[in-house]
DODREN-660195 format. One record per residue: x, y, z of N, C-alpha, C in turn; residue in three letters; chain. Coordinates in pm, 1 decimal, m for minus. Each point is the difference from the previous one (the first is absolute). Example, Ala and Ser with C-alpha at 12.3 -4.5 7.8 and 13.67 -1.06 7.14 Angstrom:
n_u; n_v; n_w; ca_u; ca_v; ca_w; c_u; c_v; c_w; rest; kette
1319.0; m569.0; 780.0; m89.0; 119.0; 0.0; 90.0; 120.0; 0.0; Ala; A $
m35.0; 105.0; m72.0; 82.0; 119.0; 6.0; m77.0; 109.0; 73.0; Ser; A $
//
This chain:
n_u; n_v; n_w; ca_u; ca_v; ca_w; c_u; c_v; c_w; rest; kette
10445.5; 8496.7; 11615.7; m40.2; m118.5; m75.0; 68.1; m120.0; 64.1; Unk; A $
m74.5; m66.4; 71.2; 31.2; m128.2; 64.8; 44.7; m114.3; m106.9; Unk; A $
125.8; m76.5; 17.5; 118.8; m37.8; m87.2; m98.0; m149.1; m5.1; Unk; A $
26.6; m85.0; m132.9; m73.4; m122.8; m36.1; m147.0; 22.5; m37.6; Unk; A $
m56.1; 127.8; m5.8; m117.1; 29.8; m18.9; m19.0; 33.0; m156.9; Unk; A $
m162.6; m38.2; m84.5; 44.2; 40.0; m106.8; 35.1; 134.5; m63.4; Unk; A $
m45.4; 51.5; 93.4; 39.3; 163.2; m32.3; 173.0; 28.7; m28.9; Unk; A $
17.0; m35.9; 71.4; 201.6; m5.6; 78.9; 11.3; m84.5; m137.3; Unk; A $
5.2; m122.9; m18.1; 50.2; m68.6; m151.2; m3.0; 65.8; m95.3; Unk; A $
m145.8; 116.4; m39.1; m11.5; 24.1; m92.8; 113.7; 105.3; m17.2; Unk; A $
78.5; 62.1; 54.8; 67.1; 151.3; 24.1; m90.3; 99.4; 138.8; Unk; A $
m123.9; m18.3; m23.0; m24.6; 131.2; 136.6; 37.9; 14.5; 87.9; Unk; A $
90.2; 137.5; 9.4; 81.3; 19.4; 108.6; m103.9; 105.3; 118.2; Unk; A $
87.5; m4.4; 112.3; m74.3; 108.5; 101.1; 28.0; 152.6; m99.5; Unk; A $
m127.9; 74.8; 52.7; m2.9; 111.3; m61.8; m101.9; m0.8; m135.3; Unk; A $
m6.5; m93.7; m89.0; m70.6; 2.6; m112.6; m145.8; 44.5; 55.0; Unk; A $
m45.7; 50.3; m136.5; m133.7; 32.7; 29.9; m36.3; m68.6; m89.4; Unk; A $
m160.6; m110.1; 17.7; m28.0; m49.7; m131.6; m120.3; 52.9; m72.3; Unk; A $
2.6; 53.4; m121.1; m95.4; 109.7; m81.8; m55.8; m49.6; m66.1; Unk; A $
m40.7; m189.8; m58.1; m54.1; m35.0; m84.3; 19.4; m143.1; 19.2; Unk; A $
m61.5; m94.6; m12.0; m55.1; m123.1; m39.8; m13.0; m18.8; m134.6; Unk; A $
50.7; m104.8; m75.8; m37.4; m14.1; m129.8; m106.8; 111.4; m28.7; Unk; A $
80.0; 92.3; m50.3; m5.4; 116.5; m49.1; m121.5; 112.1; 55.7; Unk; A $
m63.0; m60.3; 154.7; m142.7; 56.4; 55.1; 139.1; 112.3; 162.6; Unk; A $
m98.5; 71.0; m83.2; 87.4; 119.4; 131.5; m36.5; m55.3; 115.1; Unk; A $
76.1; 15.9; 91.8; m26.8; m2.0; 161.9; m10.0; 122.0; 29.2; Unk; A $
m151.0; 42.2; 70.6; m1.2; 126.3; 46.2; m119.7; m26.2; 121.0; Unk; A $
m62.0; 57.1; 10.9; m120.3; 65.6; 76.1; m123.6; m77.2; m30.1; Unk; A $
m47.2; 2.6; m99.5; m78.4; m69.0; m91.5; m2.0; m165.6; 1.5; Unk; A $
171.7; 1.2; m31.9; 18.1; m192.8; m2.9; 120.5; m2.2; 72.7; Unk; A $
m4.6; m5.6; 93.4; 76.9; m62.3; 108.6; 60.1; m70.1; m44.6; Unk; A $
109.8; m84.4; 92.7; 99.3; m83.8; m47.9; m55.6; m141.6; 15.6; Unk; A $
m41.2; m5.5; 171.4; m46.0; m161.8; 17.4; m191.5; 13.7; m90.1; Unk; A $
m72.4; 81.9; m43.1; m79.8; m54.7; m104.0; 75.7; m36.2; m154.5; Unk; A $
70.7; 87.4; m39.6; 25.4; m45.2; m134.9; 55.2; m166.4; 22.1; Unk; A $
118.3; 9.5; 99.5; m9.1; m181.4; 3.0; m43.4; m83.0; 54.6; Unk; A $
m99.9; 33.0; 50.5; m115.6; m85.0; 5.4; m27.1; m63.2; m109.8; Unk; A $
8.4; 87.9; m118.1; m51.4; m73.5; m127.0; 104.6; m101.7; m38.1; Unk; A $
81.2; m20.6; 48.4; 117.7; m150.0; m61.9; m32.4; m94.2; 92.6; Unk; A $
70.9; m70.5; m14.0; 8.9; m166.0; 45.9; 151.2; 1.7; 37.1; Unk; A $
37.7; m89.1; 142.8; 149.7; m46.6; m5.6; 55.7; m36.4; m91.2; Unk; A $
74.3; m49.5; m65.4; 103.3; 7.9; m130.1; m16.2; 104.7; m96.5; Unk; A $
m110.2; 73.4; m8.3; m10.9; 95.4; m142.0; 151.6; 96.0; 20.3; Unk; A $
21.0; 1.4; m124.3; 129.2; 119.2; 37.0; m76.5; 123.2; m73.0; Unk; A $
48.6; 63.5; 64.5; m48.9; 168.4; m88.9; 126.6; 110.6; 4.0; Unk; A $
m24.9; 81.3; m100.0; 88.3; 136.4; 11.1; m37.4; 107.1; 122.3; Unk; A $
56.2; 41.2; 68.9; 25.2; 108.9; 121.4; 106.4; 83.7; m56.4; Unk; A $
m75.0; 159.4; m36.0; 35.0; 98.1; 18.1; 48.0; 67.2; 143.0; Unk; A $
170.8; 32.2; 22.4; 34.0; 38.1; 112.4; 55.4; 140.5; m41.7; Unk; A $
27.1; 59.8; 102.7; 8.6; 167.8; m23.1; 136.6; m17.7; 53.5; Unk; A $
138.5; 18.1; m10.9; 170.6; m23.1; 104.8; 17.5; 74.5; m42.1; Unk; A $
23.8; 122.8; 69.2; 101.1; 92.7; m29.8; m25.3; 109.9; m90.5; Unk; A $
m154.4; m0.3; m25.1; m23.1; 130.4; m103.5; m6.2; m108.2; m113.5; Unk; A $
4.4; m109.4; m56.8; 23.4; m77.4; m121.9; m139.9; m126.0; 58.5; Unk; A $
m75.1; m6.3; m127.4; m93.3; m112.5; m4.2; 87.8; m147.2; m10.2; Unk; A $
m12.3; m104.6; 57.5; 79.1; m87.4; m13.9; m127.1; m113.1; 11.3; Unk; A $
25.6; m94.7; m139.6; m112.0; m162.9; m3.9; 89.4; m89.2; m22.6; Unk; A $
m90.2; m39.0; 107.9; 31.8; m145.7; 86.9; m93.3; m118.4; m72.2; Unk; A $
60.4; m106.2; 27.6; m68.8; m101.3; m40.7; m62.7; m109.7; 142.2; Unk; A $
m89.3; m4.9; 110.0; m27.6; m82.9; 74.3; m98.8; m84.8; m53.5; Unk; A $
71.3; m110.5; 77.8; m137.1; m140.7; 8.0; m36.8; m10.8; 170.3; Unk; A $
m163.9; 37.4; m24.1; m29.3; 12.5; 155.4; m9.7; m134.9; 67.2; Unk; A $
2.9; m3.5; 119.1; m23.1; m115.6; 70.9; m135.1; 24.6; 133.1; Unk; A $
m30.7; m90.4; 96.3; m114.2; m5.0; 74.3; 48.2; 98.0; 148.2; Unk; A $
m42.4; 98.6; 1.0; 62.7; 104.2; 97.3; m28.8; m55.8; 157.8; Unk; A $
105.6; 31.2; 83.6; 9.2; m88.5; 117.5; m116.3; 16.3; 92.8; Unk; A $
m43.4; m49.6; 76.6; m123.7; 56.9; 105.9; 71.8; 84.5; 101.4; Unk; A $
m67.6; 38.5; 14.0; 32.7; 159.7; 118.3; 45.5; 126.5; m104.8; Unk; A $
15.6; m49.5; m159.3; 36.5; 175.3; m26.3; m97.1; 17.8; m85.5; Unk; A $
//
């Protein structure tokens, strides 16, 4: 997790796995970059992360993701 990013502010550390979007699983089905697709820069949402065997929610406010990633 690249540091100043909103991910990194919010708590997501390297290693997390993230299992949910305001409360929509991330899987197979709904991917990560479609489910946020559905926000806007500033929306904050809940992220379900998996650390360590323990579900851990986060609180991010997304921002406009850089070009090239």
């Amino acid at each position: 997790v690249e540091s100043g990013t909103p991910a990194a502010d919010a708590g997501i550390q390297d290693g997390d796995i993230i299992t949910a979007i305001n409360g929509e699983s991330i899987d197979n089905e709904s991917p990560l970059d479609a489910t946020l697709s559905q926000y806007a820069p500033g929306d904050t949402v809940s992220v379900d992360v998996l650390r360590d065997g323990q579900t851990v929610t986060l609180s991010v406010t997304l921002a406009v993701r850089p070009s090239g990633l």
